[in-house]
Chimera marker file (.cmm) of the C-alpha trace (Angstrom):
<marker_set name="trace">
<marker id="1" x="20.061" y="14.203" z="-8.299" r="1" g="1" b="0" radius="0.5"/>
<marker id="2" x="18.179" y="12.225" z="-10.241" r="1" g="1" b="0" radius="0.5"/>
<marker id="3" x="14.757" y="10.723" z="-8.841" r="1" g="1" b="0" radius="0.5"/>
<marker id="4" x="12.538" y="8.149" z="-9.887" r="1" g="1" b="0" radius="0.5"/>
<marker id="5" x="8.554" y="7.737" z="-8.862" r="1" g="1" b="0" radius="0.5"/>
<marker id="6" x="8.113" y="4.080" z="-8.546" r="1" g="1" b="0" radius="0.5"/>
<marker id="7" x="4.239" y="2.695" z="-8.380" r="1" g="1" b="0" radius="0.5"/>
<marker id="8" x="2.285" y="-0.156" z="-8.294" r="1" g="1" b="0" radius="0.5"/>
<marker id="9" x="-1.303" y="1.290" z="-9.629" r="1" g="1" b="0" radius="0.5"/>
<marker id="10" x="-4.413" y="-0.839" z="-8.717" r="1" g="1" b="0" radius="0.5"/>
<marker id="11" x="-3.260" y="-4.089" z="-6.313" r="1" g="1" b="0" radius="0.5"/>
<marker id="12" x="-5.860" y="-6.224" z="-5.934" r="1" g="1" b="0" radius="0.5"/>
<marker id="13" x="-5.991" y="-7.617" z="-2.282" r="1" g="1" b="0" radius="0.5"/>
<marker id="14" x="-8.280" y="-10.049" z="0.029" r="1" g="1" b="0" radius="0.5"/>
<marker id="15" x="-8.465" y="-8.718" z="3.263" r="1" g="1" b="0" radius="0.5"/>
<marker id="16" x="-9.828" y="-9.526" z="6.730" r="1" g="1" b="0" radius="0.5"/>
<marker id="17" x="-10.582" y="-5.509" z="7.412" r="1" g="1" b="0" radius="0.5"/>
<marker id="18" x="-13.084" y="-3.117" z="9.372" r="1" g="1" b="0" radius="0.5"/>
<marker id="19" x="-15.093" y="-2.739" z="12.247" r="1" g="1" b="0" radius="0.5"/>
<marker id="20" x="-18.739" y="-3.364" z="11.640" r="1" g="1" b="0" radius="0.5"/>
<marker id="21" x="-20.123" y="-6.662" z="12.313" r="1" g="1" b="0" radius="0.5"/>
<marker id="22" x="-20.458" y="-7.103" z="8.552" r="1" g="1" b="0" radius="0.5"/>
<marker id="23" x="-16.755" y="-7.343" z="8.187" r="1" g="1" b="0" radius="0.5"/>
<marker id="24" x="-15.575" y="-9.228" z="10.753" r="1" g="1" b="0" radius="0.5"/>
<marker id="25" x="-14.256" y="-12.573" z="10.107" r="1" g="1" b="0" radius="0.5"/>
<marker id="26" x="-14.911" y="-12.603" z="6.511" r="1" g="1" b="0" radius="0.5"/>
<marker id="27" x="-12.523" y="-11.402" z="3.657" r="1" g="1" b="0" radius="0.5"/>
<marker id="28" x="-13.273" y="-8.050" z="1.350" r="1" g="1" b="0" radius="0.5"/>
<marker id="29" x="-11.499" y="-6.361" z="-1.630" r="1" g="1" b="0" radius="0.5"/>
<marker id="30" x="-9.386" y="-3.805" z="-1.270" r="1" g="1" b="0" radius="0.5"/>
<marker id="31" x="-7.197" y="-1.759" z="-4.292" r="1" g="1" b="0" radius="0.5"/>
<marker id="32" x="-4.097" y="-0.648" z="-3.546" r="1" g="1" b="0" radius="0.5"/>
<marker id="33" x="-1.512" y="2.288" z="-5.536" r="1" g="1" b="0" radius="0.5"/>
<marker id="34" x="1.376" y="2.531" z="-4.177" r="1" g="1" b="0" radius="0.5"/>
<marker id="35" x="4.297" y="5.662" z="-5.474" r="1" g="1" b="0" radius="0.5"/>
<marker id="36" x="7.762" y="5.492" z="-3.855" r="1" g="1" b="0" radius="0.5"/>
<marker id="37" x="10.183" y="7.808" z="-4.777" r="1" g="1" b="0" radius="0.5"/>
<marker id="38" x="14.090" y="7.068" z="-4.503" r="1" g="1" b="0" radius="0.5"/>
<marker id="39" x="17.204" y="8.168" z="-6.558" r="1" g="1" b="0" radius="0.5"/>
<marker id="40" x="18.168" y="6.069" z="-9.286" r="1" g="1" b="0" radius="0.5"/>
<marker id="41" x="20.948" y="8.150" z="-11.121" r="1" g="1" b="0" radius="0.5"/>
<marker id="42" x="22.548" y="5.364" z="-13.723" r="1" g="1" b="0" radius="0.5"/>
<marker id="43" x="20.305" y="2.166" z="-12.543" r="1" g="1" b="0" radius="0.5"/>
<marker id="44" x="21.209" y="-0.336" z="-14.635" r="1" g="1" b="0" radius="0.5"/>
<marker id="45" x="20.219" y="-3.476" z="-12.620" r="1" g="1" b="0" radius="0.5"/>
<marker id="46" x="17.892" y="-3.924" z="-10.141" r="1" g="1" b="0" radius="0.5"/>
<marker id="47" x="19.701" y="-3.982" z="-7.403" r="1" g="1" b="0" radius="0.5"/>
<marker id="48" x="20.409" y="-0.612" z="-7.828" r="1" g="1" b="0" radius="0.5"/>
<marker id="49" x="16.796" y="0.322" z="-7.765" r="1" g="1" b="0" radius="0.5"/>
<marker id="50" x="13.768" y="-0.178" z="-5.727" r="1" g="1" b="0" radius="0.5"/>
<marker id="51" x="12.104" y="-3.433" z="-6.858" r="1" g="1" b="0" radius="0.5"/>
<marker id="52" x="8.218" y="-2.735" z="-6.703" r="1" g="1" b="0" radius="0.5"/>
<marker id="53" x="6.948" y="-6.948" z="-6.276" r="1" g="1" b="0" radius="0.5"/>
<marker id="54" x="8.560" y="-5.679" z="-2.820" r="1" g="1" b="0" radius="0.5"/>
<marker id="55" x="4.336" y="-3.399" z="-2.518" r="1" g="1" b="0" radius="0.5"/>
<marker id="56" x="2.853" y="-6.576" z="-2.891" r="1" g="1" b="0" radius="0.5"/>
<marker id="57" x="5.144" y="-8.953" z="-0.753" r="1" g="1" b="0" radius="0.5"/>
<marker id="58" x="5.007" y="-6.490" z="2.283" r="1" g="1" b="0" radius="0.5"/>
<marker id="59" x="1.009" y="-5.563" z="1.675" r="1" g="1" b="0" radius="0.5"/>
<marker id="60" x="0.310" y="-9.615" z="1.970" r="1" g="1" b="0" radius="0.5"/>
<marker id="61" x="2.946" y="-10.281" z="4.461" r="1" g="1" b="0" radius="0.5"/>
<marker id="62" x="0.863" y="-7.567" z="6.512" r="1" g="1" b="0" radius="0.5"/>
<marker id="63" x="-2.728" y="-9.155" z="5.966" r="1" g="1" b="0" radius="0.5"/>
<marker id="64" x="-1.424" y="-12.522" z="6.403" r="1" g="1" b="0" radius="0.5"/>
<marker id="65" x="-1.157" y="-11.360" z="10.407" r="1" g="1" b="0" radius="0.5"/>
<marker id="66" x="-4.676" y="-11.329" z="10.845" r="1" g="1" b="0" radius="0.5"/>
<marker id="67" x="-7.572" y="-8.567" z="11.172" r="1" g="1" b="0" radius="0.5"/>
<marker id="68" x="-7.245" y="-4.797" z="10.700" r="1" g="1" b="0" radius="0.5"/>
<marker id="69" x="-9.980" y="-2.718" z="11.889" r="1" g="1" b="0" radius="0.5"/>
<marker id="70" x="-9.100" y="0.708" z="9.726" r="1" g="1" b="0" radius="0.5"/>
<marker id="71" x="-7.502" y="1.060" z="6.358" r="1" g="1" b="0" radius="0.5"/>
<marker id="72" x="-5.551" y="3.478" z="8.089" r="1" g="1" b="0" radius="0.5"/>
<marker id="73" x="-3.713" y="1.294" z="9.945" r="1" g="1" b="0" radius="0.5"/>
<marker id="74" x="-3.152" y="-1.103" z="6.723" r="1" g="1" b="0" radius="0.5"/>
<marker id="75" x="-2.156" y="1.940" z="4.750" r="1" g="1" b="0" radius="0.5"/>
<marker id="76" x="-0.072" y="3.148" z="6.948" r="1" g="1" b="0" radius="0.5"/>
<marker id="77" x="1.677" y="-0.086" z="8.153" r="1" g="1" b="0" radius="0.5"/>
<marker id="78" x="2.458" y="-0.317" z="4.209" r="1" g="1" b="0" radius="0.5"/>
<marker id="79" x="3.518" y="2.820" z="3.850" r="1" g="1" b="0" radius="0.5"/>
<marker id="80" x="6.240" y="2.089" z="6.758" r="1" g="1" b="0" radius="0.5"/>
<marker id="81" x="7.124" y="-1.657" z="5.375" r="1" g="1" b="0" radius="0.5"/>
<marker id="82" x="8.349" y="0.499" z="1.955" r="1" g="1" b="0" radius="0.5"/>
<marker id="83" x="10.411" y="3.293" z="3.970" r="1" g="1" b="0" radius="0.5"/>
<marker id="84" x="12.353" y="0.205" z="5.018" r="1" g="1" b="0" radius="0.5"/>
<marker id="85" x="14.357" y="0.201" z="1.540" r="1" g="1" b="0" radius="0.5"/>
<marker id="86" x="16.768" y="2.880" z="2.595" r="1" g="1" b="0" radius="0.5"/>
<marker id="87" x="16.529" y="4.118" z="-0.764" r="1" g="1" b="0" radius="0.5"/>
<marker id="88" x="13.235" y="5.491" z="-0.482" r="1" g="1" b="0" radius="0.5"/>
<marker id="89" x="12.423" y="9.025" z="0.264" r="1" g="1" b="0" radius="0.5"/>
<marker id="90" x="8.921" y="9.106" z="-0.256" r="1" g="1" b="0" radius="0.5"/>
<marker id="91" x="6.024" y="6.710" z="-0.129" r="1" g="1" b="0" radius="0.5"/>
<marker id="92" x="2.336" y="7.434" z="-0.904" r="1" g="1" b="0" radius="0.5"/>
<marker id="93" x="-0.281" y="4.606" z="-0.286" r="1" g="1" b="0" radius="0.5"/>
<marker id="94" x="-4.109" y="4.705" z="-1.393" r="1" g="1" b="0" radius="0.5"/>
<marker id="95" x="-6.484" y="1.763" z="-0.642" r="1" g="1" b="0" radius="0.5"/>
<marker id="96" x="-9.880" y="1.681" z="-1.545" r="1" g="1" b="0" radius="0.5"/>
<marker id="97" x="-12.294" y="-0.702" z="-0.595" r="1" g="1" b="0" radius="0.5"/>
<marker id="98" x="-14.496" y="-0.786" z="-3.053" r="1" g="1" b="0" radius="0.5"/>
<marker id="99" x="-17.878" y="-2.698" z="-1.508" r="1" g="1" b="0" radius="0.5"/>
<marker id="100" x="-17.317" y="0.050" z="1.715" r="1" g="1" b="0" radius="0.5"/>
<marker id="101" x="-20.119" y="2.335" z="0.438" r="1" g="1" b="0" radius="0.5"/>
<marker id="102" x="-21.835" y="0.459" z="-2.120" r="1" g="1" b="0" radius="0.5"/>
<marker id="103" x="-24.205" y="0.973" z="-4.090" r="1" g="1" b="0" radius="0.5"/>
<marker id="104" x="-24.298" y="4.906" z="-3.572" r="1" g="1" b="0" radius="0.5"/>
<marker id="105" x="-20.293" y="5.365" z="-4.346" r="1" g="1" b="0" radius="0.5"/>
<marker id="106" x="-18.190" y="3.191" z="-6.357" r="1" g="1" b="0" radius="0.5"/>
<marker id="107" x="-15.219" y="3.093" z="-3.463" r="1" g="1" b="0" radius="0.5"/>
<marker id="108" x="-13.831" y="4.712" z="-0.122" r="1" g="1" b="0" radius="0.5"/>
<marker id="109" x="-10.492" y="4.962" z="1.379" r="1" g="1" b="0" radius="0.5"/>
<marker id="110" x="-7.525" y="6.872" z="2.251" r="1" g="1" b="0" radius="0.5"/>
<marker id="111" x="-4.259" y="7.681" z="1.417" r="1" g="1" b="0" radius="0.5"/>
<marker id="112" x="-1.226" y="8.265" z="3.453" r="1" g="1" b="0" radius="0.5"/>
<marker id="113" x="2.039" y="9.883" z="2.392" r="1" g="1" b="0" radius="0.5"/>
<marker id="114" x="5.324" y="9.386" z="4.592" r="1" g="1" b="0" radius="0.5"/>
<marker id="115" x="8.110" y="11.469" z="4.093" r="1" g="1" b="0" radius="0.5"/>
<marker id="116" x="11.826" y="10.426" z="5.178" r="1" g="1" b="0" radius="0.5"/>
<marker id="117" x="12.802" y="12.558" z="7.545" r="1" g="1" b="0" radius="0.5"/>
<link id1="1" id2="2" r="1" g="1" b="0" radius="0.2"/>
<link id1="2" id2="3" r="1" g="1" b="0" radius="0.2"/>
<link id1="3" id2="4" r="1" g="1" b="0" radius="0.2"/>
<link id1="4" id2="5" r="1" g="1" b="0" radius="0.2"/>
<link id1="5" id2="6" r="1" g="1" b="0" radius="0.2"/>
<link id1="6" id2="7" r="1" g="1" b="0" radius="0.2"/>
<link id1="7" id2="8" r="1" g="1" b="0" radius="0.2"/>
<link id1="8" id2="9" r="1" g="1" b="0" radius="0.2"/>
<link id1="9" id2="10" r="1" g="1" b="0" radius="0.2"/>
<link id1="10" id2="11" r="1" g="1" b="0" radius="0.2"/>
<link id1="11" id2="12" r="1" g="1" b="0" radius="0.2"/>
<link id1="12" id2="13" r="1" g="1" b="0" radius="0.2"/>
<link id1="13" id2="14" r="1" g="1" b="0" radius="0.2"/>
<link id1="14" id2="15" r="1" g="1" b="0" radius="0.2"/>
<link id1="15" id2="16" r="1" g="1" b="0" radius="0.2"/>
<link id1="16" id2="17" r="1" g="1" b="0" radius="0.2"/>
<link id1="17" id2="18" r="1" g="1" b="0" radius="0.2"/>
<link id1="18" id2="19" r="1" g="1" b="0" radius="0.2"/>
<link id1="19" id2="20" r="1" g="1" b="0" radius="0.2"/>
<link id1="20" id2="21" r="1" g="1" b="0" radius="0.2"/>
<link id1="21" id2="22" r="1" g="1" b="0" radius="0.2"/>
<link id1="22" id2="23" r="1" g="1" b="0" radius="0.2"/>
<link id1="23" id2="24" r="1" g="1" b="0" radius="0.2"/>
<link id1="24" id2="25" r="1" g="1" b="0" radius="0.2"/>
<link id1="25" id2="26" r="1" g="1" b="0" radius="0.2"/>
<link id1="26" id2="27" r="1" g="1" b="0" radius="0.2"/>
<link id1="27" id2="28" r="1" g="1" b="0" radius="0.2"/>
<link id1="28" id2="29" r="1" g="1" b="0" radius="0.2"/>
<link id1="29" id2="30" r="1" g="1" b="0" radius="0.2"/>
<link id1="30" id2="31" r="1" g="1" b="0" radius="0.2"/>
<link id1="31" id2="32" r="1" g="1" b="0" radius="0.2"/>
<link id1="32" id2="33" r="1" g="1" b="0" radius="0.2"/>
<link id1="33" id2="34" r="1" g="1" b="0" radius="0.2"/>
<link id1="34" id2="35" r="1" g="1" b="0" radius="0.2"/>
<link id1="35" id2="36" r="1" g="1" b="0" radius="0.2"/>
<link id1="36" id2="37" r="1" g="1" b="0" radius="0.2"/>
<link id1="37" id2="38" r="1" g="1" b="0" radius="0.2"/>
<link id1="38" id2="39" r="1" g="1" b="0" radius="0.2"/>
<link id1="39" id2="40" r="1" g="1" b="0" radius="0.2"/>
<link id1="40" id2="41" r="1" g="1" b="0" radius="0.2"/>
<link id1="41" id2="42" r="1" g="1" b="0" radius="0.2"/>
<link id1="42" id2="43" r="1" g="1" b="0" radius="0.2"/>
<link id1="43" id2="44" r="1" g="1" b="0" radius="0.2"/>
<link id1="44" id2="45" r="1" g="1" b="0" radius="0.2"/>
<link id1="45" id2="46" r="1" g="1" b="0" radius="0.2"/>
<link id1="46" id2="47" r="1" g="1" b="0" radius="0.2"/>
<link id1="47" id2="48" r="1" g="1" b="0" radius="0.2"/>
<link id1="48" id2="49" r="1" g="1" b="0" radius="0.2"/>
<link id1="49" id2="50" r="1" g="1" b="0" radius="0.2"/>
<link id1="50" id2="51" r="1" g="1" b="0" radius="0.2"/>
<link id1="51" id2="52" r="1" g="1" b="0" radius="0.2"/>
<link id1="52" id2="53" r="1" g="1" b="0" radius="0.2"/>
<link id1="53" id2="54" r="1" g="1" b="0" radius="0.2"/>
<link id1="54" id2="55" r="1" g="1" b="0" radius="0.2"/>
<link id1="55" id2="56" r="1" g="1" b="0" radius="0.2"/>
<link id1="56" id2="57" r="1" g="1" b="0" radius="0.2"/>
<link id1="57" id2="58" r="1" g="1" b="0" radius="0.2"/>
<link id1="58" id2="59" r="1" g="1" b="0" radius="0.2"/>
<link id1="59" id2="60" r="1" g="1" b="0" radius="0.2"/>
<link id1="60" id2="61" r="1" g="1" b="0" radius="0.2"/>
<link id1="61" id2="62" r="1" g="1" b="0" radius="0.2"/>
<link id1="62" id2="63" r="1" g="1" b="0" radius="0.2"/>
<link id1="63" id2="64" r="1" g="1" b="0" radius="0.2"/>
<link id1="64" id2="65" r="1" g="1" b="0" radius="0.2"/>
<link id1="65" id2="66" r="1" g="1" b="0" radius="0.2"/>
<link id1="66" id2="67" r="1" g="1" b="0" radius="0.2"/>
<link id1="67" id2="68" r="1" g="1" b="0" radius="0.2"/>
<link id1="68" id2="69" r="1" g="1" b="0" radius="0.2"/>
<link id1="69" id2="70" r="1" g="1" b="0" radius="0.2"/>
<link id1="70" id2="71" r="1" g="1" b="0" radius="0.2"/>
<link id1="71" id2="72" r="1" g="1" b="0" radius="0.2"/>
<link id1="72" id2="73" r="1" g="1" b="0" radius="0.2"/>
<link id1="73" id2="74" r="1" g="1" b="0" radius="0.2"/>
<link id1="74" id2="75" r="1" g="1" b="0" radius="0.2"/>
<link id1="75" id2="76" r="1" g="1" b="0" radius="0.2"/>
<link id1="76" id2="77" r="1" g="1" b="0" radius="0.2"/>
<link id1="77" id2="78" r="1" g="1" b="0" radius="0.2"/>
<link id1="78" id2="79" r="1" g="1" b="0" radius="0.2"/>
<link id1="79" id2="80" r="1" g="1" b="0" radius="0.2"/>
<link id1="80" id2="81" r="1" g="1" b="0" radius="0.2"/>
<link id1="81" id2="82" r="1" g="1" b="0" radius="0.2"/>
<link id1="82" id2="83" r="1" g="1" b="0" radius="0.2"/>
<link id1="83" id2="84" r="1" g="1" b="0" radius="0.2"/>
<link id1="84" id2="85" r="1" g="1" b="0" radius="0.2"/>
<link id1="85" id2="86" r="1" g="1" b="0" radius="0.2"/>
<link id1="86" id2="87" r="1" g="1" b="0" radius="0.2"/>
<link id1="87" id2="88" r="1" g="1" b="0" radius="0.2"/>
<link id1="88" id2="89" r="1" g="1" b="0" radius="0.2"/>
<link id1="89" id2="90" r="1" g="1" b="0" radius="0.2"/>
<link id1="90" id2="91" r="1" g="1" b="0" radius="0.2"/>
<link id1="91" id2="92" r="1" g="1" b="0" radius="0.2"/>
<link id1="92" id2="93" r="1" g="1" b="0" radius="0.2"/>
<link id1="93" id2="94" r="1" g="1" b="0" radius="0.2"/>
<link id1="94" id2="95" r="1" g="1" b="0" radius="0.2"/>
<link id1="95" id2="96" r="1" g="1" b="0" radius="0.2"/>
<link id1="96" id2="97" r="1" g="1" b="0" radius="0.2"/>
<link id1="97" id2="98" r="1" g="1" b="0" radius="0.2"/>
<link id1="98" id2="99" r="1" g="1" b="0" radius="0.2"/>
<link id1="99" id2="100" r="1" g="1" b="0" radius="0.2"/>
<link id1="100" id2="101" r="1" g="1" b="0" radius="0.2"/>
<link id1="101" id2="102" r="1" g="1" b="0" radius="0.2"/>
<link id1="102" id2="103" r="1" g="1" b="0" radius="0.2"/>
<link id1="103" id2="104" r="1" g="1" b="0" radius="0.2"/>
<link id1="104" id2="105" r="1" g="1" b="0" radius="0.2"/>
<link id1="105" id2="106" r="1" g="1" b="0" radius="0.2"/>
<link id1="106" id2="107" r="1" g="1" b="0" radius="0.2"/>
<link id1="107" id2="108" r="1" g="1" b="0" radius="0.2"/>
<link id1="108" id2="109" r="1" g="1" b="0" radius="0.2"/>
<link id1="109" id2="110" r="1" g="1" b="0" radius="0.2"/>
<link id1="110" id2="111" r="1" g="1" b="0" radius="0.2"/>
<link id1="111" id2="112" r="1" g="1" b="0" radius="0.2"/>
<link id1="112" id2="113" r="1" g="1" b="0" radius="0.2"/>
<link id1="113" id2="114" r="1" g="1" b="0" radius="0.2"/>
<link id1="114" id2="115" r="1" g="1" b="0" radius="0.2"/>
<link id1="115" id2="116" r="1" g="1" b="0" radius="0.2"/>
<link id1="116" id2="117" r="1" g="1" b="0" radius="0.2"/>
</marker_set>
């Protein structure tokens, strides 16, 4: 079987996200790489294939509900939006939010990997 690692490397997102009083109701940057991994033996059109401006739809379709208090949650939430393509075997997510720990580090975040089971 052959397999193919989709990604979307460094996403640039607005988001209403985190707990402290600093980030509530106001908008901060997040970056966002996303790999999926799904077979593509002999993809020769798209349909055949995972189309990645589906990371970006789903990651804005999810901050357009409102606040998140953890990247966690976002990550994950993303993670689960691309396991929707049945196609998809693997997904990891990393966000970063850059301004999280500045000036002592240039970002935080996590990263989440779901695994089709």
């Amino acid at each position: 079987m052959v397999m193919t690692r989709i990604f979307v490397a460094g996403l640039r997102l607005e988001a209403e996200i985190g707990i402290h009083p600093h980030e509530i109701g106001r908008t901060q940057p997040l970056i966002v790489d996303v790999e999926l991994e799904a077979p593509s033996a002999g993809s020769q059109t798209l349909a055949q294939t995972v189309n990645y401006e589906m990371v970006g739809e789903a990651a804005r379709a999810i901050l357009a509900r409102g606040h998140i208090d953890l990247v966690e949650a976002f990550a994950e939430q993303l993670a689960q939006a691309c396991l929707q393509d049945s196609r998809v075997t693997q997904v990891r997510v990393r966000v970063e939010k850059p301004q999280a720990l500045a000036p002592h580090a240039a970002a935080a975040g996590v990263e989440v990997i779901l695994v089709r089971s």
